[in-house]
C-alpha positions as a Markdown table, in Angstrom:
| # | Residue | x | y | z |
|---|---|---|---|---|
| 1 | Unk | 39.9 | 295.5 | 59.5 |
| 2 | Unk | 38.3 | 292.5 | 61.2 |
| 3 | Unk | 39.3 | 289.3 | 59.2 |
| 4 | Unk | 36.5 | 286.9 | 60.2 |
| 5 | Unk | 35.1 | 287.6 | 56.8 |
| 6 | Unk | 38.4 | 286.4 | 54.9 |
| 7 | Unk | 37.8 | 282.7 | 54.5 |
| 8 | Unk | 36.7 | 281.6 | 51.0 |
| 9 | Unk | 38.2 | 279.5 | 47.9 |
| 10 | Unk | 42.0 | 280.5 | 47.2 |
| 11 | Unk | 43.1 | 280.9 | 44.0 |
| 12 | Unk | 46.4 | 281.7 | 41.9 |
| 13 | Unk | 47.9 | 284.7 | 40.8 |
| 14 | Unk | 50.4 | 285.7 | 38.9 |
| 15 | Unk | 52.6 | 288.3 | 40.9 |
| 16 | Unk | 55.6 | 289.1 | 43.1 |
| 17 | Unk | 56.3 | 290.6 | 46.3 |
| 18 | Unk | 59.9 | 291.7 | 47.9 |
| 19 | Unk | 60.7 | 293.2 | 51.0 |
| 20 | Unk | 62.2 | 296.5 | 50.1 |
| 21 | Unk | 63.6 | 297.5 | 53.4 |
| 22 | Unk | 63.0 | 296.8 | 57.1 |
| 23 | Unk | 63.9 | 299.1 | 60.1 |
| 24 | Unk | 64.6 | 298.5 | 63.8 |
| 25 | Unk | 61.3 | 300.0 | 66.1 |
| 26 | Unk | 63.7 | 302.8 | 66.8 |
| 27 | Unk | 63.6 | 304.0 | 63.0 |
| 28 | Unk | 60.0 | 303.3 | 63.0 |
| 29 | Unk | 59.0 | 305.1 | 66.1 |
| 30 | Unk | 60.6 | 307.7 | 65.6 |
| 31 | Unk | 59.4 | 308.4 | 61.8 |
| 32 | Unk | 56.0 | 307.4 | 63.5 |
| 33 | Unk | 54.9 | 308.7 | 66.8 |
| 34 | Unk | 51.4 | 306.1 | 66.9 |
| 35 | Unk | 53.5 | 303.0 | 66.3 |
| 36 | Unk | 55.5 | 304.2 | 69.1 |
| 37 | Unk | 52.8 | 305.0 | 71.4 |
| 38 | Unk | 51.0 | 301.5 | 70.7 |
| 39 | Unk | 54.9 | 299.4 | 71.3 |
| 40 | Unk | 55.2 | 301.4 | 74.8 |
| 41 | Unk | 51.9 | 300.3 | 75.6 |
| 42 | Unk | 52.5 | 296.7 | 74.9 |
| 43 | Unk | 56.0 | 297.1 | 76.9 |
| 44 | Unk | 53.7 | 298.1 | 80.1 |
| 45 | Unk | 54.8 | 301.6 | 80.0 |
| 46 | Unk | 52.9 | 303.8 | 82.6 |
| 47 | Unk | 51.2 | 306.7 | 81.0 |
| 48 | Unk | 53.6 | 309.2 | 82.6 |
| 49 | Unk | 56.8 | 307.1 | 81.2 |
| 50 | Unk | 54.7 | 307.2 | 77.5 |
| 51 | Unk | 53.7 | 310.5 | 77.6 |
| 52 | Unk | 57.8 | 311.7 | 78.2 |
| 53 | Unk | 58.6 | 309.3 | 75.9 |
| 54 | Unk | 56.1 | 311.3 | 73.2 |
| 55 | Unk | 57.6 | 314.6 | 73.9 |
| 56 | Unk | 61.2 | 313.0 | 74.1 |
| 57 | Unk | 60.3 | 311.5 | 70.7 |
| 58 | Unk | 59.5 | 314.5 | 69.1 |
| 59 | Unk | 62.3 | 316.8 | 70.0 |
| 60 | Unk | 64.8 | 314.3 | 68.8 |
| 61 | Unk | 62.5 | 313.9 | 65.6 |
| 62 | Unk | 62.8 | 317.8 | 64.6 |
| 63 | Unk | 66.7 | 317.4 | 65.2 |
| 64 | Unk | 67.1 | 314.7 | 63.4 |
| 65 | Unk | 64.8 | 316.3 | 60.5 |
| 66 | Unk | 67.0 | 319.4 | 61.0 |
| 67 | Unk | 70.6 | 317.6 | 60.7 |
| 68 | Unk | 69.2 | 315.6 | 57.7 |
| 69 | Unk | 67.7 | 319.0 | 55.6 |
| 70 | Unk | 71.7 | 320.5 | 56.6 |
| 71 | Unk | 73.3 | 317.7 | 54.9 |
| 72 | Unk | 70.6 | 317.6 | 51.7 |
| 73 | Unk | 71.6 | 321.4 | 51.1 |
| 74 | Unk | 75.8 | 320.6 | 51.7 |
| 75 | Unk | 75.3 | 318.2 | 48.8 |
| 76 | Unk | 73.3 | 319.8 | 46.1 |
| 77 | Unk | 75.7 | 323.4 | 47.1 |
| 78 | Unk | 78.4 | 321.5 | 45.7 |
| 79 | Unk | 80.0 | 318.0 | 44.5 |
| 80 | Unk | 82.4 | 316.2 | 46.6 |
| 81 | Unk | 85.2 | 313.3 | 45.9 |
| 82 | Unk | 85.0 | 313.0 | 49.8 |
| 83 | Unk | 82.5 | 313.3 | 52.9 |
| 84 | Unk | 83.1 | 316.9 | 53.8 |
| 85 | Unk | 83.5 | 316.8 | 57.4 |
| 86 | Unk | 80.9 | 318.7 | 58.4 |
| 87 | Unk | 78.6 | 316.3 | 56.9 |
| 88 | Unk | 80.8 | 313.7 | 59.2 |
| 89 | Unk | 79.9 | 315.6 | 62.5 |
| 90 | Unk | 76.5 | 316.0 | 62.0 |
| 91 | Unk | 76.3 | 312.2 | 60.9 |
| 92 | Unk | 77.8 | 311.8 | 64.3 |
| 93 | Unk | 75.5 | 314.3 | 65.9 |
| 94 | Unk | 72.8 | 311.9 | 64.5 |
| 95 | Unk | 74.1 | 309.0 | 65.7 |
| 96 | Unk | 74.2 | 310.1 | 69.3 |
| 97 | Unk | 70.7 | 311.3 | 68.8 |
| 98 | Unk | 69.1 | 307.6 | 67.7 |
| 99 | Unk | 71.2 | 306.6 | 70.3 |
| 100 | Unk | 69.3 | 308.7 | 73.0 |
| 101 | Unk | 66.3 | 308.0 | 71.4 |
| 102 | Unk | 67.1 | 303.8 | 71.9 |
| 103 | Unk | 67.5 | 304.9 | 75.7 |
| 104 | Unk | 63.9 | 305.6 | 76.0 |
| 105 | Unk | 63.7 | 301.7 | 77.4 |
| 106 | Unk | 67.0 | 301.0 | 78.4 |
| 107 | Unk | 65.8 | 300.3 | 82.1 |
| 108 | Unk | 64.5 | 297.7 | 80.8 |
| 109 | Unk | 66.0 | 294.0 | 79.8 |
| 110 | Unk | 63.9 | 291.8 | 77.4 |
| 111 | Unk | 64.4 | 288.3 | 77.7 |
| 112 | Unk | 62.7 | 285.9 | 74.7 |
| 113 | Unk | 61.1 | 283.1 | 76.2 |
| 114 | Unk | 60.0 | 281.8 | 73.0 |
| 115 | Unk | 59.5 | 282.4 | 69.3 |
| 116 | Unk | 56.9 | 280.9 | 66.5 |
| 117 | Unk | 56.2 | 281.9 | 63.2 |
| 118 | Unk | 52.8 | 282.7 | 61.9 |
| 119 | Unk | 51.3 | 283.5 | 58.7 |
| 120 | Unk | 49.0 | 286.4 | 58.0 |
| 121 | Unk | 46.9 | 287.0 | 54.8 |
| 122 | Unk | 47.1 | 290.7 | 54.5 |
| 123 | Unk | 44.0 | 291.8 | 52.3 |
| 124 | Unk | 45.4 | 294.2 | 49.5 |
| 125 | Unk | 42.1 | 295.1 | 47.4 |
| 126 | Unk | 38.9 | 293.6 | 47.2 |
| 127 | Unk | 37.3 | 293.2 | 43.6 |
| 128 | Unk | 33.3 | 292.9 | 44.0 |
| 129 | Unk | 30.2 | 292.6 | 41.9 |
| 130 | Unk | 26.3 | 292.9 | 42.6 |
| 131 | Unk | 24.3 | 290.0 | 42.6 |
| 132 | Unk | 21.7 | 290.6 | 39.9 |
| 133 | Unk | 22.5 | 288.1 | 37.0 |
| 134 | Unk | 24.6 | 289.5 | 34.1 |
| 135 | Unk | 26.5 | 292.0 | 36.1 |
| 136 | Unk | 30.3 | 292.1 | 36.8 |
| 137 | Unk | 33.6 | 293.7 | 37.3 |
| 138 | Unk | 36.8 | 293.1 | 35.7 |
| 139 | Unk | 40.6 | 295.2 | 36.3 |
| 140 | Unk | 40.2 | 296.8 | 32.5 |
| 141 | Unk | 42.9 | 295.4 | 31.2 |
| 142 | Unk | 43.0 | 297.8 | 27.6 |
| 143 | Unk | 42.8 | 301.2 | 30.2 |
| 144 | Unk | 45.0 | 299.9 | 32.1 |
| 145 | Unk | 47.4 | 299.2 | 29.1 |
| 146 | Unk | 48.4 | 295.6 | 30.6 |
| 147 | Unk | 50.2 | 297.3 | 34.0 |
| 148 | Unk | 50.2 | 295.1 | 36.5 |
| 149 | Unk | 48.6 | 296.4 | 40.1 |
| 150 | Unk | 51.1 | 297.2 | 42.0 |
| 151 | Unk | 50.6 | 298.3 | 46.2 |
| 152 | Unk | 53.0 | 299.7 | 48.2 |
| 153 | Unk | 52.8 | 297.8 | 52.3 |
| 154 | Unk | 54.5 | 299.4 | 55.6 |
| 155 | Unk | 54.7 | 296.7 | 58.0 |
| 156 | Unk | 54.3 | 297.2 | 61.6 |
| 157 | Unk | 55.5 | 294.9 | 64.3 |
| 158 | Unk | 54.7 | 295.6 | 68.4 |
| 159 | Unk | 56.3 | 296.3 | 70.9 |
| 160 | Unk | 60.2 | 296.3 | 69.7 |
| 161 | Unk | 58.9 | 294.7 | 66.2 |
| 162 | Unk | 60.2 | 297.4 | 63.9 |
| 163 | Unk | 58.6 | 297.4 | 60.0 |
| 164 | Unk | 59.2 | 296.9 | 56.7 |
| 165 | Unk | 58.6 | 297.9 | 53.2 |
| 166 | Unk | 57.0 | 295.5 | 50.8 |
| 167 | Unk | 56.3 | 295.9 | 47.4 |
| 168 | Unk | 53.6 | 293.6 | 45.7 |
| 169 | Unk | 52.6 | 293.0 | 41.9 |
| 170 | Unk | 49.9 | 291.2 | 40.9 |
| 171 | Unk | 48.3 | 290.0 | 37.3 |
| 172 | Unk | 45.5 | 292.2 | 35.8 |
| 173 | Unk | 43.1 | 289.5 | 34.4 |
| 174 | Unk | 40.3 | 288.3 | 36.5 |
| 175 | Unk | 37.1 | 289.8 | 37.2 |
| 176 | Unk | 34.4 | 289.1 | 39.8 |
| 177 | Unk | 30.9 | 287.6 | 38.5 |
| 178 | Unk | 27.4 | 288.4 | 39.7 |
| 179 | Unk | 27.5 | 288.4 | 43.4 |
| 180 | Unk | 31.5 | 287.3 | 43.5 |
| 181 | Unk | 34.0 | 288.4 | 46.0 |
| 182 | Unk | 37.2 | 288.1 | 45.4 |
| 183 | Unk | 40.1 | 289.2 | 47.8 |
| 184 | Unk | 43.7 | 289.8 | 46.6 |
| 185 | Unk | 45.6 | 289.3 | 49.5 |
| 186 | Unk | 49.7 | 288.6 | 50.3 |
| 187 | Unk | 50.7 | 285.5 | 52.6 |
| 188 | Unk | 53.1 | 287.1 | 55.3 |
| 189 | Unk | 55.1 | 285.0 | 57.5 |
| 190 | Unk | 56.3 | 287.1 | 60.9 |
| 191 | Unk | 57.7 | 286.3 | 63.5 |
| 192 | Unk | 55.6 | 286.4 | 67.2 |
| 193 | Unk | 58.2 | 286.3 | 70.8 |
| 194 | Unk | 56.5 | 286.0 | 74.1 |
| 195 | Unk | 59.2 | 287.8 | 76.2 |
| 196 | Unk | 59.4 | 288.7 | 79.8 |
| 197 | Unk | 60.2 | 292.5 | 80.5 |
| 198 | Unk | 62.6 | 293.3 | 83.5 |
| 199 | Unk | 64.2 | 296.1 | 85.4 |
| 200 | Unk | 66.7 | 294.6 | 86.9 |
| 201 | Unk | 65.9 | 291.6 | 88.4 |
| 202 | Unk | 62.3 | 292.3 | 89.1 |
| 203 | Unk | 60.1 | 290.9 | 86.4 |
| 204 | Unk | 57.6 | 293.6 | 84.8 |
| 205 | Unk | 55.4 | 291.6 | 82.8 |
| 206 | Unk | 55.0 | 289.4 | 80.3 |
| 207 | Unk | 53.8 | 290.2 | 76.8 |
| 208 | Unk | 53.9 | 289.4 | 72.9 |
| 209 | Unk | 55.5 | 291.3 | 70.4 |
| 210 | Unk | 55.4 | 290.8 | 66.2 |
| 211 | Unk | 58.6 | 291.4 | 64.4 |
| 212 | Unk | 57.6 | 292.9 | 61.6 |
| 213 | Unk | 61.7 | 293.2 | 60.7 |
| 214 | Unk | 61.8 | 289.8 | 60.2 |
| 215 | Unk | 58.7 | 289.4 | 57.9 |
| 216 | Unk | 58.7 | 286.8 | 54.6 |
| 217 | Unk | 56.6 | 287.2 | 51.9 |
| 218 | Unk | 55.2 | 284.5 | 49.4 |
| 219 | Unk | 56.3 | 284.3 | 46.2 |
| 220 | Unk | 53.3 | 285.2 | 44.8 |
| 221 | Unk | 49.8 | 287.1 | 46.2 |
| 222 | Unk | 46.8 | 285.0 | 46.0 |
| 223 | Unk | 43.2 | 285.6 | 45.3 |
| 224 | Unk | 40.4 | 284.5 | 47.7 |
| 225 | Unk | 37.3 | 284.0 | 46.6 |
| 226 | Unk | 34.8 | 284.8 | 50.1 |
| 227 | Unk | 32.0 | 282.7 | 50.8 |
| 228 | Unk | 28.8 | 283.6 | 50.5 |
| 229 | Unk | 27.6 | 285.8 | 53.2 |
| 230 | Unk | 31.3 | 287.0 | 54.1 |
| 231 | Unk | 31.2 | 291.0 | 53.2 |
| 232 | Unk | 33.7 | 293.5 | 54.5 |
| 233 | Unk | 32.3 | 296.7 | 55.9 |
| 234 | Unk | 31.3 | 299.3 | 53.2 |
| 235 | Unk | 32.4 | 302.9 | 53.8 |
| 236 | Unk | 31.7 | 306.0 | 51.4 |
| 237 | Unk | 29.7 | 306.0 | 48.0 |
| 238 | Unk | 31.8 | 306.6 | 45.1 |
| 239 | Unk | 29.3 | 306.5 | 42.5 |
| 240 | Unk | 25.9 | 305.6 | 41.9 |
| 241 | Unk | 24.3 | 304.1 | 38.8 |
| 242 | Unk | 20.7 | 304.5 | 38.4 |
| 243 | Unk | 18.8 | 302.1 | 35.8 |
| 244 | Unk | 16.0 | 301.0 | 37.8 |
| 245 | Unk | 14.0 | 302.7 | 34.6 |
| 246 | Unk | 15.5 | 300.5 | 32.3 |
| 247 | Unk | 13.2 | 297.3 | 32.6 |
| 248 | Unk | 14.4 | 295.9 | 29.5 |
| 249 | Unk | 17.2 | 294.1 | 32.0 |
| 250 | Unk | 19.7 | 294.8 | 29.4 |
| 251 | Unk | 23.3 | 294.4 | 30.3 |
| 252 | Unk | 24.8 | 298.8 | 30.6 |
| 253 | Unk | 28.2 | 299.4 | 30.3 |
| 254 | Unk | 30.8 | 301.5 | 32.5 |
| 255 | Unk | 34.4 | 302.3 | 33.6 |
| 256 | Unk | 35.5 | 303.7 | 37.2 |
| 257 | Unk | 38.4 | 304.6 | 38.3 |
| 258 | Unk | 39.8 | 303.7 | 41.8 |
| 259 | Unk | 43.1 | 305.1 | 43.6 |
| 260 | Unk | 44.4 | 305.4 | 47.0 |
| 261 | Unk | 43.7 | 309.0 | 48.2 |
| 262 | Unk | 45.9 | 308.1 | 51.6 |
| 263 | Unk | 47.8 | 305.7 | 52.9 |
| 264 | Unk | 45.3 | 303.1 | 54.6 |
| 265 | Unk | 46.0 | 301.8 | 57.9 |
| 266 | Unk | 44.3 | 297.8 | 58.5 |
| 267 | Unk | 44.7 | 295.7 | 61.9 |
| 268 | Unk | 45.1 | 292.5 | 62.3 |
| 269 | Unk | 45.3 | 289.6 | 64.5 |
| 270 | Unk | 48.4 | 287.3 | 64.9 |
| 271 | Unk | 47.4 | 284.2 | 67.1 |
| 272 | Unk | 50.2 | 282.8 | 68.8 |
| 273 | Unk | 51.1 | 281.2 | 72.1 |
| 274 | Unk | 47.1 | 281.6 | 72.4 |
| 275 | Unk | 46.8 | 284.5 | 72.7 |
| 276 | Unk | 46.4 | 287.2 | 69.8 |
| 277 | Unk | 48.8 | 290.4 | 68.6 |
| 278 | Unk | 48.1 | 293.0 | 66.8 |
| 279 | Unk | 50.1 | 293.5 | 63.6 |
| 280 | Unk | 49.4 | 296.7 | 61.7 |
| 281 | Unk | 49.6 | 297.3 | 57.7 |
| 282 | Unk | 49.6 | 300.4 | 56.0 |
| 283 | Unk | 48.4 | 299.8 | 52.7 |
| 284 | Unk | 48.4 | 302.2 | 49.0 |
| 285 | Unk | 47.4 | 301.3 | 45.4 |
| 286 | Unk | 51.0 | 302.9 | 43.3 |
| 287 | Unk | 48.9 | 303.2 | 40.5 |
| 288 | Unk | 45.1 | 304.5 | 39.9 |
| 289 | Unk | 43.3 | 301.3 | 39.0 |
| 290 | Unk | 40.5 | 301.6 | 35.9 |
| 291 | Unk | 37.3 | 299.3 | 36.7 |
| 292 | Unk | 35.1 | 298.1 | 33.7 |
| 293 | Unk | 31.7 | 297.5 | 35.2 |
| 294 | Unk | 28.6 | 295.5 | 33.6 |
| 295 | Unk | 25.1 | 296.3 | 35.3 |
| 296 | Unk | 21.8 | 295.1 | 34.7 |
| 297 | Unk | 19.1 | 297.5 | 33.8 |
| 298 | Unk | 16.3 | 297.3 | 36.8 |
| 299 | Unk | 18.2 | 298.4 | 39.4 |
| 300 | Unk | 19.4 | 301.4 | 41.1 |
| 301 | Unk | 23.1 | 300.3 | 42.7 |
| 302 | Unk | 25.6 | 302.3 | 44.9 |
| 303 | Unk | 29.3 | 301.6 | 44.5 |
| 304 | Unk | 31.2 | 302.3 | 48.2 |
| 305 | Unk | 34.6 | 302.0 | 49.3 |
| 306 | Unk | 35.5 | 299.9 | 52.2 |
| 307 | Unk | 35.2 | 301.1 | 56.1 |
| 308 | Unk | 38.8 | 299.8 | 56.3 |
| 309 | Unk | 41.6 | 299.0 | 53.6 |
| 310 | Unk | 41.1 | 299.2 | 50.0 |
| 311 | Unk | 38.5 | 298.0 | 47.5 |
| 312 | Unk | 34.6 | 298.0 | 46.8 |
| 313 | Unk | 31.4 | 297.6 | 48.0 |
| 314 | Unk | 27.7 | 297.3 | 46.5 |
| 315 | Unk | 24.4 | 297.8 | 47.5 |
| 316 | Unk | 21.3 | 297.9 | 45.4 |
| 317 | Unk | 17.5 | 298.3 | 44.7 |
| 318 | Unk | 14.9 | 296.7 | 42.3 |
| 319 | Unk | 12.5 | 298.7 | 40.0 |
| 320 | Unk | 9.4 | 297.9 | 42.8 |
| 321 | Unk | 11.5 | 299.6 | 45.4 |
| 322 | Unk | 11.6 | 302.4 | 43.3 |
């Protein structure tokens, strides 16, 4: 998601965030073959080196799936007081695979040159309206039974960045007036190293790489509201509400519900030592999300997703269009 559009009015929310876990890039690569194909890249692998990498990557991965199934079905066979030892070797047998796995680079040295500290707003949903007066959108907060919204957030670093889990709450009462955007979104703080890549003594290059291990959340999300003008891409209708017909301009009433059908992948930018690195988020609602809608009568609107990450979109139509 491009984030030239995210600049606006910031408001409060009520809301939490924790990091839940965070892995080194071997965990993460090999749970997620992309993420490992993008950090080779930025460690100025040759295509030949990634593409052995890949397929090195994946037989380790169906092992390693294998050993973990193996011990799953030794523990619910029986109950143990102790580790049975053949859950011991194939711990071990594990082991030695992450270890071959970490080889992958180990011709390599990576010497930090420097470290900074950046913080990211990653968008988490965006709550929109259409323009014409009277119209709105509000989190229904009697659906919804007073749940707070609640989004599960994979970190991904580059390079040797790793990830982490985060899990974010946020309050259910606000709502977005006629033509209103409003962006929840999570201040990250991650940590960028320009480092120098050797083999040997012979430098390799030079690059930038996000440790997305080493993230820090705020205490709290926060809600943007975007300027006028600043719009996020729309991607695919989910409904469409046709009152052009109803001249009258009275205020019609409806509910929506929007959930995360799959995991959402965003990019962004991380500017640091002038230069910008990509960070990537993978973003899901936890919960289905129940929209109370107010629309004017004397239009014809369309509700879309967005191209990229989660929330809404609006176009619309006047009766003379009609």
């Amino acid at each position: 998601m491009a984030d030239d559009w995210m600049h606006g009015t910031v408001e409060s929310l009520i809301g939490g965030a924790t990091v839940e876990s965070s892995r080194s890039w071997v965990i993460t690569g090999l749970s997620d073959a992309s993420s490992l194909e993008r950090d080779l890249r930025v460690l100025q692998l040759e295509d030949a080196e990634i593409a052995k990498a890949l397929h090195e990557r994946n037989l380790i991965f169906e092992e390693v799936a294998s050993i973990d199934g193996r011990i799953e079905r030794i523990y619910e066979s029986a109950s143990y007081h102790e580790t049975p030892q053949e859950v011991h070797d194939l711990l071990q047998r594990k082991e030695s695979l992450l270890q071959r796995f970490k080889n992958l680079v180990a011709r390599r040295r990576f010497r930090v040159d420097d470290v900074t500290q950046s913080e990211v707003r990653l968008p988490l949903f965006v709550l929109a309206a259409p323009s014409p007066e009277g119209c709105s959108a509000t989190f229904s907060t009697a659906a919804m039974m007073g749940r707070a919204l609640t989004w599960n957030v994979k970190l991904l670093g580059s390079g040797l960045g790793g990830s982490s889990d985060i899990r974010v709450t946020s309050t259910w009462r606000f709502e977005a007036a006629a033509g209103d955007r409003k962006l929840v979104f999570l201040p990250v703080t991650v940590i960028t190293a320009a480092v120098t890549i050797l083999e040997g003594t012979r430098v390799v290059a030079t690059t930038h790489q996000v440790a997305a291990s080493e993230v820090s959340t705020a205490r709290a999300p926060g809600l943007l509201l975007l300027a006028p003008g600043a719009q996020p891409p729309a991607g695919d209708l989910i409904r469409s509400f046709s009152l052009a017909g109803d001249t009258s301009g009275a205020i019609a009433k409806f509910e929506e519900s929007y959930e995360t059908t799959a995991m959402r992948r965003i990019e962004l930018g991380v500017g640091a030592f002038g230069v910008e690195t990509q960070l990537s988020a993978e973003i899901s609602i936890a919960k289905e999300i129940v929209l109370s809608l107010e629309l004017r009568g004397g239009f014809d609107y369309e509700l879309r997703g967005l191209a990229v990450g989660e929330g809404m979109a609006w176009s619309y139509t006047d009766a003379t269009s009609v």
